[in-house]
N, C-alpha and C positions, 0 to 999 in steps of 0.2 A: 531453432528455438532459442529464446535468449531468456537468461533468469537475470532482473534487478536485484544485486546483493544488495544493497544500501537505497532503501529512496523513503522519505516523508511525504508519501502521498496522502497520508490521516492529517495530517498538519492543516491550520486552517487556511493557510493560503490554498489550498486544494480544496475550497468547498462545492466545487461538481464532481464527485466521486465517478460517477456516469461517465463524463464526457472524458475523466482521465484515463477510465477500463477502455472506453473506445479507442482514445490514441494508443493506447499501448497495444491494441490488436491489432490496429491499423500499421505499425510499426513493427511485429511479430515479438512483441513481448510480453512472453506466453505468465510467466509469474513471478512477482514482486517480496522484497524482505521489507515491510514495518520496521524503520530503527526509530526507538524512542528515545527523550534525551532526558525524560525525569520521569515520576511516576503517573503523573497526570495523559504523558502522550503518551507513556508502554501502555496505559488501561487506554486509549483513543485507538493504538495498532494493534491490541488486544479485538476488542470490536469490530472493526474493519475486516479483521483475516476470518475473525465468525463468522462476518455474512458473506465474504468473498474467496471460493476456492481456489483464487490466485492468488492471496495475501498469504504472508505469511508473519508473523511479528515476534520480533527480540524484546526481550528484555532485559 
């Protein structure tokens, strides 16, 4: 199992959320940290790890 401590998958360069959860299962990377860098993207990795139980987000 592999945990991403650090990744901006909420970021908008990442806008197929989908196809990023696929590679990362495709790759055995079971679950990810949301790092935010202001307030705007901790409330985007906020969101994110709600609807996804492999997200997790810092703030």
């Amino acid at each position: 199992m592999i945990f991403d401590t650090h990744s901006h998958l909420h970021f908008k360069d990442f806008a197929d959320i989908e196809n990023e959860v696929k590679i990362m299962q495709e790759y055995g990377v079971k679950y990810a940290t949301l790092v935010g860098s202001d307030c705007d993207t901790s409330a985007d990795a906020i969101a994110l790890a709600k609807k996804y139980p492999q997200f997790f987000a810092t703030v």
